[in-house]
SELUM-10813 format. One record per atom (N, C-alpha, C, O): residue in three letters; x, y, z. Coordinates in steps of 0.2 Angstrom, whole numbers, plus 5000, padded with zeros to 4 digits. Layout:
<pts>
ALAXYZ;...
</pts>
This chain:
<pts>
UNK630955275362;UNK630255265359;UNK629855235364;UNK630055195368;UNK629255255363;UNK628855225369;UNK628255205365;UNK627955245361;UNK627855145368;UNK627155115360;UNK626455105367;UNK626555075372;UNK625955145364;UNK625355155366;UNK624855125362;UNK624755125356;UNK624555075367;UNK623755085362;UNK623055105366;UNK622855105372;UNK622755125359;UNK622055165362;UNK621355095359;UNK621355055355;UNK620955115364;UNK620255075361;UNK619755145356;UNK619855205358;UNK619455125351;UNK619055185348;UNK618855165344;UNK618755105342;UNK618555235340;UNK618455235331;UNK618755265328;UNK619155305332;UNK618755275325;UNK618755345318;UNK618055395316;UNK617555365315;UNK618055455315;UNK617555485312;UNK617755525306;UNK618155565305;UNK617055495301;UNK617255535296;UNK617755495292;UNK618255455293;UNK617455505286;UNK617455465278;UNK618355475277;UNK618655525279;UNK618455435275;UNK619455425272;UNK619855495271;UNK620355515274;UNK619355535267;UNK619255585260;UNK619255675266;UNK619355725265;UNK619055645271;UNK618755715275;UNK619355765279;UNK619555765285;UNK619455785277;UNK620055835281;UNK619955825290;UNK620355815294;UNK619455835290;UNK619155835298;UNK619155775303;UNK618955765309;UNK619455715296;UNK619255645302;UNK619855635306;UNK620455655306;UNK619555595311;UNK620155595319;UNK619755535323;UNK619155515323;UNK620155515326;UNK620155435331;UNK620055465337;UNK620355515339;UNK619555445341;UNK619455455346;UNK619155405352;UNK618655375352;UNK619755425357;UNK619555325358;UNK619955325367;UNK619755375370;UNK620255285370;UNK620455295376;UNK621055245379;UNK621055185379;UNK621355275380;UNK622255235383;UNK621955175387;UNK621655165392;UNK622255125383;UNK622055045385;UNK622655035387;UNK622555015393;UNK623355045386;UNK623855035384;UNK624255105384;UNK624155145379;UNK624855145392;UNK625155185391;UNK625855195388;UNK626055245384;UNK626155145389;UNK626755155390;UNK627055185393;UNK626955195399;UNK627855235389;UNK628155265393;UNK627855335391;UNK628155385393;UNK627455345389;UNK627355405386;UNK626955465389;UNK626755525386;UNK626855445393;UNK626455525398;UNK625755515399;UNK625455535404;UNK625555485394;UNK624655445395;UNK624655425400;UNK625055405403;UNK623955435402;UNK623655385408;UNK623055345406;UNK622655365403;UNK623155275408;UNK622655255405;UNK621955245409;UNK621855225415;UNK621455255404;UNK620855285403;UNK620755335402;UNK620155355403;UNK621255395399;UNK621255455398;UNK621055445392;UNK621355405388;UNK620255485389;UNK620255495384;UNK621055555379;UNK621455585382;UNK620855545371;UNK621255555366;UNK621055555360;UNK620555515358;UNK621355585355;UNK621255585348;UNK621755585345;UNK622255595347;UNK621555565336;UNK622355575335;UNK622155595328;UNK621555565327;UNK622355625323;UNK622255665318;UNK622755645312;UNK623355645314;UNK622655645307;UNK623155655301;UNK623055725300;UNK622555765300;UNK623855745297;UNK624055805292;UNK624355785287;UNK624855745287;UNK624055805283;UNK624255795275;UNK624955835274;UNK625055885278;UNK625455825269;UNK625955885271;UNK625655885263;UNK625255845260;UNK625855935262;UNK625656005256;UNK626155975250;UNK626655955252;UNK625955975244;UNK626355945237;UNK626056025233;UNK625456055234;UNK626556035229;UNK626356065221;UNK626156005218;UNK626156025213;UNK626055945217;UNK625755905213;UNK625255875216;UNK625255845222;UNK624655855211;UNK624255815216;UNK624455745217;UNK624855735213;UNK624255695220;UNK624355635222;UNK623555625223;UNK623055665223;UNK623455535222;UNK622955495225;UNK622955475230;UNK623455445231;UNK622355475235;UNK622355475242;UNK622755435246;UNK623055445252;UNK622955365241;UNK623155305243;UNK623955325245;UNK624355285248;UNK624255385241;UNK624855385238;UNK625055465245;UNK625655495247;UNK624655475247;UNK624655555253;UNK625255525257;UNK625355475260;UNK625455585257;UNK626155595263;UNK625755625269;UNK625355665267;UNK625855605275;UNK625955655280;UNK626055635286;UNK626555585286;UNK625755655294;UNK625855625298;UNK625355635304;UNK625155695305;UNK625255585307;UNK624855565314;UNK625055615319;UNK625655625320;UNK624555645323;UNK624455685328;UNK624255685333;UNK623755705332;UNK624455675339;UNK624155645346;UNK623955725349;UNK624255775349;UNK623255705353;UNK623155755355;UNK623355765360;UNK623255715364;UNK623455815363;UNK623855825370;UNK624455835369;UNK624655885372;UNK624855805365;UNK625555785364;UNK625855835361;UNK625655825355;UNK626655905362;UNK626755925357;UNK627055915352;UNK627355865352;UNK626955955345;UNK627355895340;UNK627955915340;UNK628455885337;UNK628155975343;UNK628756025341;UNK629255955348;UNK629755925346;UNK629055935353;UNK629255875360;UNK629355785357;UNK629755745359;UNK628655785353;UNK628455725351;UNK628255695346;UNK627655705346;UNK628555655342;UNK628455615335;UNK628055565334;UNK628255515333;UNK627255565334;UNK627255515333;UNK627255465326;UNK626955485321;UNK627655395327;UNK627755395320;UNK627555345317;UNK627855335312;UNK627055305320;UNK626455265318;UNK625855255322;UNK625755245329;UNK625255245317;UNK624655215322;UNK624355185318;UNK623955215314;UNK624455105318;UNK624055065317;UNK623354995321;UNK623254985327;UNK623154975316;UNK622654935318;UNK623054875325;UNK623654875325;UNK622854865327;UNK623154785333;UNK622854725333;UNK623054675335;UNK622254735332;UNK621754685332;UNK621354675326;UNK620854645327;UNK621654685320;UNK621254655314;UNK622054685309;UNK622654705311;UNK621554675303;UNK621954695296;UNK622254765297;UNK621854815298;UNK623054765295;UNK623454835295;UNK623354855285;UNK623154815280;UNK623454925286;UNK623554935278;UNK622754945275;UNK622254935278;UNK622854985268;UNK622254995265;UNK621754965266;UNK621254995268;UNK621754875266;UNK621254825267;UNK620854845278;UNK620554795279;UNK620854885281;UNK620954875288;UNK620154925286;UNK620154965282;UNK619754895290;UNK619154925291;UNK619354985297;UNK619654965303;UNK619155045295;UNK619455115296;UNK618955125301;UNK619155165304;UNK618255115303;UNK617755165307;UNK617255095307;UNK617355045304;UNK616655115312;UNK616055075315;UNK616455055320;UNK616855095323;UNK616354985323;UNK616454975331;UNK616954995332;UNK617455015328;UNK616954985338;UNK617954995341;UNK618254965342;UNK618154905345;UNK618855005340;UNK619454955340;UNK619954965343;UNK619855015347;UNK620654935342;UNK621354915345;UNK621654965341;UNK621754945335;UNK621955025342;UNK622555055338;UNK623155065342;UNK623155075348;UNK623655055338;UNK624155095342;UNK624855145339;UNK624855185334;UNK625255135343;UNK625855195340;UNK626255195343;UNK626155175349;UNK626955215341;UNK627555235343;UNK627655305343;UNK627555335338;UNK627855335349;UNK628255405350;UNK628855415352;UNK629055385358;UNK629255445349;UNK629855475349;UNK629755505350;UNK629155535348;UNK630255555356;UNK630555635360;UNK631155625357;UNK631655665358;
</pts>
């Protein structure tokens, strides 16, 4: 496991298929990053026959550069404010980070 943080924002409303973090390695760890290298990181929803509430979505984070089929990432959260629902999602930038597994 190796844990990375990025500085950035978010674009794009909660709700938008197309929102993604785009921000810059402050923090590489062991993970192949360099820092200052720009990055992004994206949700995938995984696919349900039933619908679900946005709150209640399964899926998982995507770093870009990184393969998924090599690389797990398997959290990205806030660092420097509120984690969870309550965490202001987009405007200035902020502290995220994450853990990956190979």
């Amino acid at each position: 496991m190796s844990r990375f943080i990025l500085r950035g924002r978010w674009h794009g409303s909660p709700l938008d298929s197309e929102r993604h973090f785009e921000g810059t390695v402050v923090e590489a760890g062991h993970t192949g990053l360099h820092e200052g290298a720009a990055v992004s990181v994206t949700w995938q929803a995984d696919v349900f026959t039933l619908m679900t509430r946005p709150a209640h979505a399964h899926g998982s984070y995507r770093l870009g550069g990184m393969p998924s089929d090599r690389f797990v990432l398997a959290s990205f959260v806030r660092k420097d404010g509120e984690v969870g629902r309550d965490a202001v999602h987009d405007g200035e930038e902020q502290l995220w980070g994450g853990e990956i597994y190979s």
